[in-house]
DSSP file (Angstrom, degrees, kcal/mol; ACC not computed):
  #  RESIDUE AA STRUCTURE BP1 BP2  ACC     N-H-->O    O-->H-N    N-H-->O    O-->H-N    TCO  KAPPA ALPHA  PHI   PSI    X-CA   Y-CA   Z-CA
    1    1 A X              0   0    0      0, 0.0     3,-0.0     0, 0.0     0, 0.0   0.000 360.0 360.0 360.0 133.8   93.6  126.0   96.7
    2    2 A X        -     0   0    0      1,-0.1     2,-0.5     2,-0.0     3,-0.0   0.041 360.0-110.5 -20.9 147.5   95.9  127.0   99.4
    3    3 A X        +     0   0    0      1,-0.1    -1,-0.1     2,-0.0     0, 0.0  -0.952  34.1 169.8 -75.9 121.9   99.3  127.5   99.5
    4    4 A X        -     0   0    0     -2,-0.5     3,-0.1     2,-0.2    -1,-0.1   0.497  39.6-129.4-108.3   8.0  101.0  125.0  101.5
    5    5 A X        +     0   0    0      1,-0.2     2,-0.9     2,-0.0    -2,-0.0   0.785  68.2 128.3  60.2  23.1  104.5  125.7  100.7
    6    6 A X        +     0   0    0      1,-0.1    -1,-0.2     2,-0.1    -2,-0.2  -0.811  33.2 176.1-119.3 106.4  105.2  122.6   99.9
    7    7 A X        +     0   0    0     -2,-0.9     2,-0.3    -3,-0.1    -1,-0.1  -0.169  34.9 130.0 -88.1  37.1  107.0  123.2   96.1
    8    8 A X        -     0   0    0     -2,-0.0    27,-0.2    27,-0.0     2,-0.1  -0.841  67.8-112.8-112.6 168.3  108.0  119.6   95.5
    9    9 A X  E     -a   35   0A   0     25,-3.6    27,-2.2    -2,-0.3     2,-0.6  -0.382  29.2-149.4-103.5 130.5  107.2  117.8   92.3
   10   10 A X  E     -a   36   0A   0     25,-0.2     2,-0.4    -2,-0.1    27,-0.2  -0.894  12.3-171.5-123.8 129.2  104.3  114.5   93.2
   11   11 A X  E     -a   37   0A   0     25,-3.4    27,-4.3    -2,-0.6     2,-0.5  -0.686   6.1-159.5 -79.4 117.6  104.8  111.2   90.6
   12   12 A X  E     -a   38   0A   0     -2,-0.4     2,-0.8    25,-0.2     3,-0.3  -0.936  21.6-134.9 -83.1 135.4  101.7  108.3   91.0
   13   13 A X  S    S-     0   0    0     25,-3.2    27,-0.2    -2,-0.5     4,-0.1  -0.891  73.3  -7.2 -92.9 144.1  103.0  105.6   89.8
   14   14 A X  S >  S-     0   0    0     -2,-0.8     3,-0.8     2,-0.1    -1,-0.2   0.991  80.1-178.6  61.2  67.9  100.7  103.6   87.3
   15   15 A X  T 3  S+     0   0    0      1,-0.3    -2,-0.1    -3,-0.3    25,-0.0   0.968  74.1  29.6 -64.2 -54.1   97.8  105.9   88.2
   16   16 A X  T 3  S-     0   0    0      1,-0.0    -1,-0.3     3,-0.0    -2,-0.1  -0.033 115.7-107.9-112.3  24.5   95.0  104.4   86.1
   17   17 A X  S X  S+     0   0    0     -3,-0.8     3,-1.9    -4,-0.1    -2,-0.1   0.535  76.4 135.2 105.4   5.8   96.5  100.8   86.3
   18   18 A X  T 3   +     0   0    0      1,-0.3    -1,-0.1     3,-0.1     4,-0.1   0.798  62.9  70.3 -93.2  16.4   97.6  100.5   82.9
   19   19 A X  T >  S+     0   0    0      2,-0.1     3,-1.6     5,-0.0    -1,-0.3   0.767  78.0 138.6  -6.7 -58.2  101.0   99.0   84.1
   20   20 A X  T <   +     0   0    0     -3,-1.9    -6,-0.0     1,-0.3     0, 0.0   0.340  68.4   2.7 -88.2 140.1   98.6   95.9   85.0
   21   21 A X  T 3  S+     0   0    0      3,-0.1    -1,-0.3     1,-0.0    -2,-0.1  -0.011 102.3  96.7  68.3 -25.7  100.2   92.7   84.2
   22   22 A X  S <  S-     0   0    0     -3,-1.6    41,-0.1    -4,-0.1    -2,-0.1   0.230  82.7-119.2 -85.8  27.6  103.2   93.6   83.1
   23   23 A X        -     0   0    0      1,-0.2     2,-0.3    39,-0.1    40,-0.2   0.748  36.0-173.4  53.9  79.0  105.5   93.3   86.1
   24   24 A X        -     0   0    0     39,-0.1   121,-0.6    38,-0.1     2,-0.3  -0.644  11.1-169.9 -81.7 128.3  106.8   96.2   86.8
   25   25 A X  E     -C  144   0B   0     33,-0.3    33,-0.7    -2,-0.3     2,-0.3  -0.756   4.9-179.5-124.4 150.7  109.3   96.9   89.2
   26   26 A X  E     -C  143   0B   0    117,-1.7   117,-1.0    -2,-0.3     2,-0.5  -0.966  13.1-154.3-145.7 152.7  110.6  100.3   90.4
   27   27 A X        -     0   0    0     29,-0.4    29,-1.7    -2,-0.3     2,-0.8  -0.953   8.1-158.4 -92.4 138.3  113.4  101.6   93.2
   28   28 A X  E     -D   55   0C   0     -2,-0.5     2,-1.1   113,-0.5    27,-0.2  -0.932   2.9-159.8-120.9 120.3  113.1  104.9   94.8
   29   29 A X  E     -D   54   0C   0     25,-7.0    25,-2.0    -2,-0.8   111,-0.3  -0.721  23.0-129.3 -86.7  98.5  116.3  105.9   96.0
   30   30 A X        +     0   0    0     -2,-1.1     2,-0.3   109,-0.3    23,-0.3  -0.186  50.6 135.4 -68.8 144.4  115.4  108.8   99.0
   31   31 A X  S    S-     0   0    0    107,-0.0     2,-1.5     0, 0.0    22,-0.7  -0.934  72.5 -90.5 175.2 154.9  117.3  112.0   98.5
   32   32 A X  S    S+     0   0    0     -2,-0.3    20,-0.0     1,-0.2    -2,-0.0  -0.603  70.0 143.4 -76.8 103.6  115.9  115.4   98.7
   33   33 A X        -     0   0    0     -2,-1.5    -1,-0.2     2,-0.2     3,-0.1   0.615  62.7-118.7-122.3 -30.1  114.9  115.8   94.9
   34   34 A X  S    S+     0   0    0     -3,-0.3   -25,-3.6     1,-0.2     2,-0.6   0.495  85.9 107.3  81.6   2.6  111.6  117.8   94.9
   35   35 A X  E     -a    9   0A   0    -27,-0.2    18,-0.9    18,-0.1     2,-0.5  -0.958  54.1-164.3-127.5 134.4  110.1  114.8   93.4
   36   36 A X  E     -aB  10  52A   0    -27,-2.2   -25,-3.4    -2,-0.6     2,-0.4  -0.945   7.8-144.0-129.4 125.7  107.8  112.5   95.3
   37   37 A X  E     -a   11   0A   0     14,-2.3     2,-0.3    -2,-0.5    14,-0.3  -0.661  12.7-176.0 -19.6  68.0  106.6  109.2   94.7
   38   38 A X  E     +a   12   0A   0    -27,-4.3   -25,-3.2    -2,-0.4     2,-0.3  -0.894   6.1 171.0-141.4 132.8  103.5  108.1   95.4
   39   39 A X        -     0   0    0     10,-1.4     2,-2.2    -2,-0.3     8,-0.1  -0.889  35.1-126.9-126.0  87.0  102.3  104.3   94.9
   40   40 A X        +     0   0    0     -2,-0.3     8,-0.2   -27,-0.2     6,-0.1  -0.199  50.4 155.9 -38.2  72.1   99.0  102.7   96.1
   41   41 A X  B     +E   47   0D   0     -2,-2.2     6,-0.8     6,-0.5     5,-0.4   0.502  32.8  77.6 -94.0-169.0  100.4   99.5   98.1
   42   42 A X  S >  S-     0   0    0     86,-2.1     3,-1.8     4,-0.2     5,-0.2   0.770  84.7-117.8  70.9  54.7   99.0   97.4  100.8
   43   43 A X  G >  S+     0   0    0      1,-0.3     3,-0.8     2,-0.2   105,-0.1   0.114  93.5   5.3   7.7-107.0   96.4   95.1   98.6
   44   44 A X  G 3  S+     0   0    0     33,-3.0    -1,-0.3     1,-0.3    -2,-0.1   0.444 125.0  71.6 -89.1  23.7   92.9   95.5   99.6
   45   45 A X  G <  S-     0   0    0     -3,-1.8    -1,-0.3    33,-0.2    -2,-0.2   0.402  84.9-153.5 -31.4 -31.4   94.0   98.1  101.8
   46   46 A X    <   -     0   0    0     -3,-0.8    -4,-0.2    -5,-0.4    -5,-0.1   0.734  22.5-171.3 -39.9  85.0   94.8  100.4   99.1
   47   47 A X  B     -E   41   0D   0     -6,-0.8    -6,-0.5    -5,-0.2     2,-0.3  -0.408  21.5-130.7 -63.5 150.5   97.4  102.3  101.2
   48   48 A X        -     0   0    0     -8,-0.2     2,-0.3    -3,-0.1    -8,-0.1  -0.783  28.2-177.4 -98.4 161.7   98.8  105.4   99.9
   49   49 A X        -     0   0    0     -2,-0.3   -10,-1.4     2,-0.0     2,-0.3  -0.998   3.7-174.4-147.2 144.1  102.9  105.3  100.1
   50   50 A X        -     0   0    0     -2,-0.3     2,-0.3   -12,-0.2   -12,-0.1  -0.894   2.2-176.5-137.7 158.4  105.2  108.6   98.9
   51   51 A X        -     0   0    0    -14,-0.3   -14,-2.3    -2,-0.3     2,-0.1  -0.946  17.4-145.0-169.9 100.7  108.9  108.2   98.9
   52   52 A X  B     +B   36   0A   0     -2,-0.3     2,-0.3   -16,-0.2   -16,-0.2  -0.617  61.9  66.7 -78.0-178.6  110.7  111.6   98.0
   53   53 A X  S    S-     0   0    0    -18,-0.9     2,-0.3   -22,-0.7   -23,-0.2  -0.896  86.6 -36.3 130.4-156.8  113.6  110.9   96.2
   54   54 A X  E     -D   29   0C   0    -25,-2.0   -25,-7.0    -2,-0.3     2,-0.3  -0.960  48.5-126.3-120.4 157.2  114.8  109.4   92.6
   55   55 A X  E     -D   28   0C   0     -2,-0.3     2,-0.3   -27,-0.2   -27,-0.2  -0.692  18.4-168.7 -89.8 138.5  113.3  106.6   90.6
   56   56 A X        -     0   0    0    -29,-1.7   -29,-0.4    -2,-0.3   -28,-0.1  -0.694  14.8-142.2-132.0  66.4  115.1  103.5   89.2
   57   57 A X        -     0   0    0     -2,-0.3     2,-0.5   -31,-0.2   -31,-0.2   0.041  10.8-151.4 -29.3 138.5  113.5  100.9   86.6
   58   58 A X        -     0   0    0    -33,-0.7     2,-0.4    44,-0.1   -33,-0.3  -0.769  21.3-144.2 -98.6 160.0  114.6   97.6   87.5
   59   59 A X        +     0   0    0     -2,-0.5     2,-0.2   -35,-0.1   -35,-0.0  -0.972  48.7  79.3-123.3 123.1  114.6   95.9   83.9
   60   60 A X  S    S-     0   0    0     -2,-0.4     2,-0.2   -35,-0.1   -35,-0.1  -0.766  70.3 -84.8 146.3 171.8  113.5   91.9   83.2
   61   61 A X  S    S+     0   0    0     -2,-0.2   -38,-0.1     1,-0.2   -39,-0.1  -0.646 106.8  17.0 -99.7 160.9  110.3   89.9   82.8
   62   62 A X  S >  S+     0   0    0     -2,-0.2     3,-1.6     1,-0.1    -1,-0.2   0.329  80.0 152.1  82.5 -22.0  108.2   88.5   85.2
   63   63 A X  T 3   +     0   0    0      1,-0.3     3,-0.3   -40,-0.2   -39,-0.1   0.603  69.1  52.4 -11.0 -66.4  110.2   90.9   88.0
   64   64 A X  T 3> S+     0   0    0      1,-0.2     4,-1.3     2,-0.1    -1,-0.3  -0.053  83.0  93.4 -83.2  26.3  107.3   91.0   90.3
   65   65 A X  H <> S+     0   0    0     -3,-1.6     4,-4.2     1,-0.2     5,-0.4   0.942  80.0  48.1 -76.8 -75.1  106.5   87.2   90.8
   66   66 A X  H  4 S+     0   0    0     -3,-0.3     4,-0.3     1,-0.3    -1,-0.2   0.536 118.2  46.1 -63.5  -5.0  108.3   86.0   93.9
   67   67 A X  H  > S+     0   0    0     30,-0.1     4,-2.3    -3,-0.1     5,-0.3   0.490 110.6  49.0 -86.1 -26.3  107.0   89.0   95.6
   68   68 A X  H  X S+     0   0    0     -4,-1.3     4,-1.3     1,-0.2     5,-0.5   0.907 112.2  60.9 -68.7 -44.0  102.9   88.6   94.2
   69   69 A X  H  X>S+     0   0    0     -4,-4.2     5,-2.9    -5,-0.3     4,-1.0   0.861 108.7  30.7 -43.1 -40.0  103.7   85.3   95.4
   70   70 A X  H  45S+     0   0    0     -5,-0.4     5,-0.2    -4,-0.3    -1,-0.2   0.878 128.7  41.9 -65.5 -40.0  104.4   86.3   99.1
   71   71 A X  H  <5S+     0   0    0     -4,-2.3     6,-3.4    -3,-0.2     7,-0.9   0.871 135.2  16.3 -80.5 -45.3  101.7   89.4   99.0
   72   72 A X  H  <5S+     0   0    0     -4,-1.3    -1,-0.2    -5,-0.3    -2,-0.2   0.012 132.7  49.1-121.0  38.2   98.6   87.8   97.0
   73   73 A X  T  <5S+     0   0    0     -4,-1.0    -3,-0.2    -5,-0.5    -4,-0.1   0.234 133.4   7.6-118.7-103.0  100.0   83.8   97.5
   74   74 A X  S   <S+     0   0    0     -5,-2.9    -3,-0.2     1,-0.2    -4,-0.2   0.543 132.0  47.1 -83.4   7.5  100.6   83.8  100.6
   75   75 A X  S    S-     0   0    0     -6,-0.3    -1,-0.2    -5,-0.2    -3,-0.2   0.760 101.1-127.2-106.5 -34.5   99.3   87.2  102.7
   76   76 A X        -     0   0    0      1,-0.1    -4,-0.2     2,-0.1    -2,-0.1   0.518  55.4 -63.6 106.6 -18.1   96.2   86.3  100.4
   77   77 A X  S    S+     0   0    0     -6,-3.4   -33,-3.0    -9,-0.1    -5,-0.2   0.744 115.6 116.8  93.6  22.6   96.1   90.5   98.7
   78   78 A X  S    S-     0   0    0     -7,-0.9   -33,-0.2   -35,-0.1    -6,-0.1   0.863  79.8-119.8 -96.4 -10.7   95.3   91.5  102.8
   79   79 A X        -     0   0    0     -8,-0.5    48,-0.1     1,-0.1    -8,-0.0   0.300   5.8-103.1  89.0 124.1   98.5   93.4  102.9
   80   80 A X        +     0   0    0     45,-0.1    47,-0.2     3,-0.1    -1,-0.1   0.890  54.9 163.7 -54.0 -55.0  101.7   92.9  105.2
   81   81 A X  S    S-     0   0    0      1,-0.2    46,-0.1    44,-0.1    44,-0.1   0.594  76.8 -28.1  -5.2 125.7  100.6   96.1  107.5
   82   82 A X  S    S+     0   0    0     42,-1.1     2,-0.4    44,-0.3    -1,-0.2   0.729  91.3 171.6  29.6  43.6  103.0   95.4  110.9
   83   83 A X        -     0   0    0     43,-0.3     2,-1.0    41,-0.3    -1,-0.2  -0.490  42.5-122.6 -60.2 124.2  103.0   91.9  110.4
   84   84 A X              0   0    0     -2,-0.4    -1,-0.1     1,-0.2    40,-0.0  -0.570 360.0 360.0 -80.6 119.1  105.4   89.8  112.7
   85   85 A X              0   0    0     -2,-1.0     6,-0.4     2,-0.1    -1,-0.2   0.372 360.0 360.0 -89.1 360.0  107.6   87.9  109.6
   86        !              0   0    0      0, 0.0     0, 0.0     0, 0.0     0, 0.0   0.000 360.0 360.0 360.0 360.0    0.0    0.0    0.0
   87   86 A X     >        0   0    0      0, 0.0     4,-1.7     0, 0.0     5,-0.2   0.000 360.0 360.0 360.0-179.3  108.0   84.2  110.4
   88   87 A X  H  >  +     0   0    0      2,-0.2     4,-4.4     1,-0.2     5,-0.2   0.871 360.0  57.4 -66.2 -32.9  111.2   83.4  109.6
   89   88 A X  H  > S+     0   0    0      1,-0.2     4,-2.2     2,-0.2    -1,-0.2   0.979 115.2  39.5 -30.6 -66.7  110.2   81.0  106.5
   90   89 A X  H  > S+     0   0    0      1,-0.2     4,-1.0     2,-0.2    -1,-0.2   0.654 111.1  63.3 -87.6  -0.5  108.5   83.7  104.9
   91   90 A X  H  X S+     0   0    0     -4,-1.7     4,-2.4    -6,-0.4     3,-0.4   0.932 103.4  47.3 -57.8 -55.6  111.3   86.2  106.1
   92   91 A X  H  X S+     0   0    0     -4,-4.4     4,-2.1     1,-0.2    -2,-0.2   0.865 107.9  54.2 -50.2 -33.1  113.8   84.6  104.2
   93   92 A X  H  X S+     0   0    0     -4,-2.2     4,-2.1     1,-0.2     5,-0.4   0.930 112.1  47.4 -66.9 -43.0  111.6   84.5  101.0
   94   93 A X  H >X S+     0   0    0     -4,-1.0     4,-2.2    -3,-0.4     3,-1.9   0.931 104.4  56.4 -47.1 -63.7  111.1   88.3  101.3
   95   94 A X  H 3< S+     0   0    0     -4,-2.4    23,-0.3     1,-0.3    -1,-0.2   0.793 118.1  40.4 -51.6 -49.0  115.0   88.9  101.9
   96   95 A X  H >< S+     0   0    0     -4,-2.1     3,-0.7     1,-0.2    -1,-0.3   0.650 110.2  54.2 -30.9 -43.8  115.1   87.0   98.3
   97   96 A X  H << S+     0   0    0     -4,-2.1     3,-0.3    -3,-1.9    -1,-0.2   0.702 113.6  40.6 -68.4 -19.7  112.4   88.5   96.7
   98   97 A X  T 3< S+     0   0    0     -4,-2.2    -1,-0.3    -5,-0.4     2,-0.2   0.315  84.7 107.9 -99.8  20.1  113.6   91.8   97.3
   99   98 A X    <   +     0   0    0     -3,-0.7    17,-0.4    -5,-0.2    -1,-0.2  -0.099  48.3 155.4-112.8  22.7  117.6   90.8   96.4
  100   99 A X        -     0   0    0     -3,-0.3     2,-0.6    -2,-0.2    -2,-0.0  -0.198  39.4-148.8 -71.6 154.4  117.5   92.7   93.1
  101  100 A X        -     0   0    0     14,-0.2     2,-0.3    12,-0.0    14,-0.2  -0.939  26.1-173.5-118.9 123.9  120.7   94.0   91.7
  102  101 A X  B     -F  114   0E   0     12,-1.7    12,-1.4    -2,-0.6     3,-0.4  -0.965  22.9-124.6-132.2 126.0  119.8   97.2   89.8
  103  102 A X  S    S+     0   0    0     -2,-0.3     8,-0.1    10,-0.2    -1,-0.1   0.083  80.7  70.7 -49.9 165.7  122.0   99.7   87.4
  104  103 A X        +     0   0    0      1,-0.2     2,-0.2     2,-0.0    -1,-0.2   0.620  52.1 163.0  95.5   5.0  122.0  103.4   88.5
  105  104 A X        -     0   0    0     -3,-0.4    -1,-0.2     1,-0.1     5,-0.1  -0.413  46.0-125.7 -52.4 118.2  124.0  103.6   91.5
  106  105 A X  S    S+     0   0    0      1,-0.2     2,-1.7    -2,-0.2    -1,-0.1   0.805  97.5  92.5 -16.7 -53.2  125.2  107.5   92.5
  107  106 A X    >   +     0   0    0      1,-0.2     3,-2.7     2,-0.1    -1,-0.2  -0.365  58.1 177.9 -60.4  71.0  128.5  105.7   92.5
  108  107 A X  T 3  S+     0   0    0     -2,-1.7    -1,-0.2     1,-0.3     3,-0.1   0.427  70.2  71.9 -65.5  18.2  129.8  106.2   88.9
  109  108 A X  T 3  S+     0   0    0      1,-0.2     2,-1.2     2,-0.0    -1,-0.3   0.923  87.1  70.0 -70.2 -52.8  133.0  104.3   89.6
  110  109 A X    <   -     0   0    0     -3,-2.7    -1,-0.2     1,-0.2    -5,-0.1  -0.681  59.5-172.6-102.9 120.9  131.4  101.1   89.8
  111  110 A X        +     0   0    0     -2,-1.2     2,-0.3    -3,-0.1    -1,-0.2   0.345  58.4  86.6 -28.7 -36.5  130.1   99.7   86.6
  112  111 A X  S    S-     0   0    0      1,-0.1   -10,-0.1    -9,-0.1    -7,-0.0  -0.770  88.1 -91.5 -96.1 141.1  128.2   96.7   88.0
  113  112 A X        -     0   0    0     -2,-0.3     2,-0.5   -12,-0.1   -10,-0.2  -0.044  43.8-126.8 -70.9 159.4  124.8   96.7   89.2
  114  113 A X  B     -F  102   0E   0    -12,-1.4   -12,-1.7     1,-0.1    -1,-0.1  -0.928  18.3-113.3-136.2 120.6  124.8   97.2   92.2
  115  114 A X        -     0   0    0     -2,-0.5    21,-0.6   -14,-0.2     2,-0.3   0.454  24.2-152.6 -64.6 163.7  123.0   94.8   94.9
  116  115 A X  E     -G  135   0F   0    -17,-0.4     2,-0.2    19,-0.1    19,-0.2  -0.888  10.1-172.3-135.6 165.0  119.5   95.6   97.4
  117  116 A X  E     -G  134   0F   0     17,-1.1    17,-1.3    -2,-0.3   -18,-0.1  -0.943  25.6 -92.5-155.8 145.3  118.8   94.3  100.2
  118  117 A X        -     0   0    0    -23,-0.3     2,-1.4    -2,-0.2    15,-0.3  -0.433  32.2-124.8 -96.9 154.0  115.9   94.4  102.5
  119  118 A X    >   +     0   0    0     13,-0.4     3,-4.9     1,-0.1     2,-2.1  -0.452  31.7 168.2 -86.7  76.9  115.5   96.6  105.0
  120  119 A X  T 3  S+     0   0    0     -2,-1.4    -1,-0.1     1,-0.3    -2,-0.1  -0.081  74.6  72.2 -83.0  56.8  114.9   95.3  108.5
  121  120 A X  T 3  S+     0   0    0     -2,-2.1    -1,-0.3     2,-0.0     3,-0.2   0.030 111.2  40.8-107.4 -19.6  115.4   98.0  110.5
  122  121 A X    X>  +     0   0    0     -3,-4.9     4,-0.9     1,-0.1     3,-0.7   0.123  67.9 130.8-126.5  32.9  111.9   98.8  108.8
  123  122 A X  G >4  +     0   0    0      1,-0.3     3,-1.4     2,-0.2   -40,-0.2   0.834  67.0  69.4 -42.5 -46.7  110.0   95.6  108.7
  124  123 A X  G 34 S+     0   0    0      1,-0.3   -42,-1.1    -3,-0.2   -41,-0.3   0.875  97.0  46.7 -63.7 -33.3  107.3   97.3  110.0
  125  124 A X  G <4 S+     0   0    0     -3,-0.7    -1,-0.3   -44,-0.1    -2,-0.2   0.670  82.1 120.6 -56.3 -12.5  106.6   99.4  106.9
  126  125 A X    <<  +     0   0    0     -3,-1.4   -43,-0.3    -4,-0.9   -44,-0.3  -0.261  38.3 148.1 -62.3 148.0  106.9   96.2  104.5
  127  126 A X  B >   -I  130   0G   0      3,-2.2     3,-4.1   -47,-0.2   -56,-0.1  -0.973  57.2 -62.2-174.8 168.3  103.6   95.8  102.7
  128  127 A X  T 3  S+     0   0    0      1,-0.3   -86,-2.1    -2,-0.2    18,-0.1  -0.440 126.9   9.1 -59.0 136.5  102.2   94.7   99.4
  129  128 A X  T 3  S+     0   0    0    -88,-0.2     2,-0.4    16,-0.2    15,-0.3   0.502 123.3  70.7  84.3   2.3  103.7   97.1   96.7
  130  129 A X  B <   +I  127   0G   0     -3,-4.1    -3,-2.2    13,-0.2     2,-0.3  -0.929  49.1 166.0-156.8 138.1  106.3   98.8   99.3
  131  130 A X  B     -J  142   0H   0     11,-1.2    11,-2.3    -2,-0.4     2,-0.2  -0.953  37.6-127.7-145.5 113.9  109.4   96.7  100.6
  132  131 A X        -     0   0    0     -2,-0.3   -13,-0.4     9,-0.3     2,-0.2  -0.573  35.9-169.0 -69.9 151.1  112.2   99.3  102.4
  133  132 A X        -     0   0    0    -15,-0.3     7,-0.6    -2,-0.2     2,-0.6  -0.861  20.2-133.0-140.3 145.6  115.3   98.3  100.6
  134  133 A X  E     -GH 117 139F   0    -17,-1.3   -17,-1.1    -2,-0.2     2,-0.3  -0.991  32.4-178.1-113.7 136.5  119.1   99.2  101.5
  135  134 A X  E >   -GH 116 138F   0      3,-1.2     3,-1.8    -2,-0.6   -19,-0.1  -0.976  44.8-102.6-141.7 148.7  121.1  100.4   98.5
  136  135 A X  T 3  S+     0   0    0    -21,-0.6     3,-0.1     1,-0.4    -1,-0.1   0.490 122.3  51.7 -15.8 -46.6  124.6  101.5   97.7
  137  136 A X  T 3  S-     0   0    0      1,-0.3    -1,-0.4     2,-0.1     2,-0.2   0.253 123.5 -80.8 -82.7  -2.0  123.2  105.0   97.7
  138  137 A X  E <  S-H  135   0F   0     -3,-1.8    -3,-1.2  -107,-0.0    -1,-0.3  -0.638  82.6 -16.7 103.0 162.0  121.4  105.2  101.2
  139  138 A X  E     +H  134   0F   0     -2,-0.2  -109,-0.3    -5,-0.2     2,-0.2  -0.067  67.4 167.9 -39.7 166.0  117.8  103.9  102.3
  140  139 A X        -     0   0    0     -7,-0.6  -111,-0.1  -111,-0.3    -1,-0.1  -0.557  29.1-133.0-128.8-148.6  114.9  102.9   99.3
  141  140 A X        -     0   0    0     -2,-0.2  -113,-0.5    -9,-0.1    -9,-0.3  -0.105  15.4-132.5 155.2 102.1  111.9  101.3   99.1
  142  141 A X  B     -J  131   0H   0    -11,-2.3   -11,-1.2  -115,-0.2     2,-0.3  -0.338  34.6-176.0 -52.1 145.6  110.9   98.4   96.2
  143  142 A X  E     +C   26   0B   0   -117,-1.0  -117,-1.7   -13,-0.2     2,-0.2  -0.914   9.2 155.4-144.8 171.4  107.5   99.4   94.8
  144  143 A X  E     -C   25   0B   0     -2,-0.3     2,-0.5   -15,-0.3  -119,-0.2  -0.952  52.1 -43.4-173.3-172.1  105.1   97.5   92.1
  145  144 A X        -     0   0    0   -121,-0.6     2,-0.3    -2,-0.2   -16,-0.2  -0.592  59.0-129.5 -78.5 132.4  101.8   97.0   90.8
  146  145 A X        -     0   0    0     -2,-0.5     2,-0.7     1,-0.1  -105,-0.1  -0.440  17.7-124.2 -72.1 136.8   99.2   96.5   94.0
  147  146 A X              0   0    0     -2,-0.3    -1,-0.1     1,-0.3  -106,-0.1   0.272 360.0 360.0 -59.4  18.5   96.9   93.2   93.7
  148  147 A X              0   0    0     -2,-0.7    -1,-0.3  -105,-0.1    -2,-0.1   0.323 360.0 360.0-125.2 360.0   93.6   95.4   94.0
């Protein structure tokens, strides 16, 4: 194999799918880490998506619900790809994606510390990848893909 110079670190998440069913949630916080992300998204698309950075459990049951609903409810498992978001199903996103997550850079603050979606990148939203703002700088929600 080649050398491509490219020395950073690459994570799958849930490579062989045993994740499935248990509603997994993840943040990737981007920062120059070496370590990249990489999460099959976009339903039956199976898009690949990489996110350098660090990784961030979100914690709870059920996590991923109000988002299968929106990706395999109502998109149906075809995947978001550039979709124009009516506003109904905007709002649900901005909700779905509202998680408030431990692990903030900022060790001052103690309290989990709120997400919010990022629509300045709407056009990347897809099933299994949501851009996120978070205390720290830009993100991206990831989860198990419906396929």
């Amino acid at each position: 194999m080649a050398d491509t110079g490219d020395n950073r670190r690459y994570i799958f998440l849930d490579p062989d799918g045993t994740g499935s069913g248990q509603g997994w949630v993840f943040l990737i916080v981007a920062a120059p880490t070496g370590v990249v992300y990489q999460v099959q998204g976009g339903g039956v698309g199976c898009v690949p998506f990489e996110q350098e950075g660090y990784l961030i459990p979100v914690f709870g049951r059920d996590l991923d619900d109000a988002l299968k609903e929106i990706f395999v409810g109502e998109l149906k498992g075809q995947g978001a790809g550039r979709l124009v978001w009516p506003e109904g199903l905007l709002d649900r996103l901005r909700t779905a994606a509202a998680f408030h997550v431990y692990g903030s850079a900022n060790q001052e603050d103690p309290f989990p510390a709120p997400l919010s979606l990022d629509e300045s990148r709407l056009s990347e939203v897809d099933e299994a990848w949501v851009p996120v703002v978070t205390p720290d700088g830009p993100g991206v929600l990831v989860w198990e893909n419906s396929d």
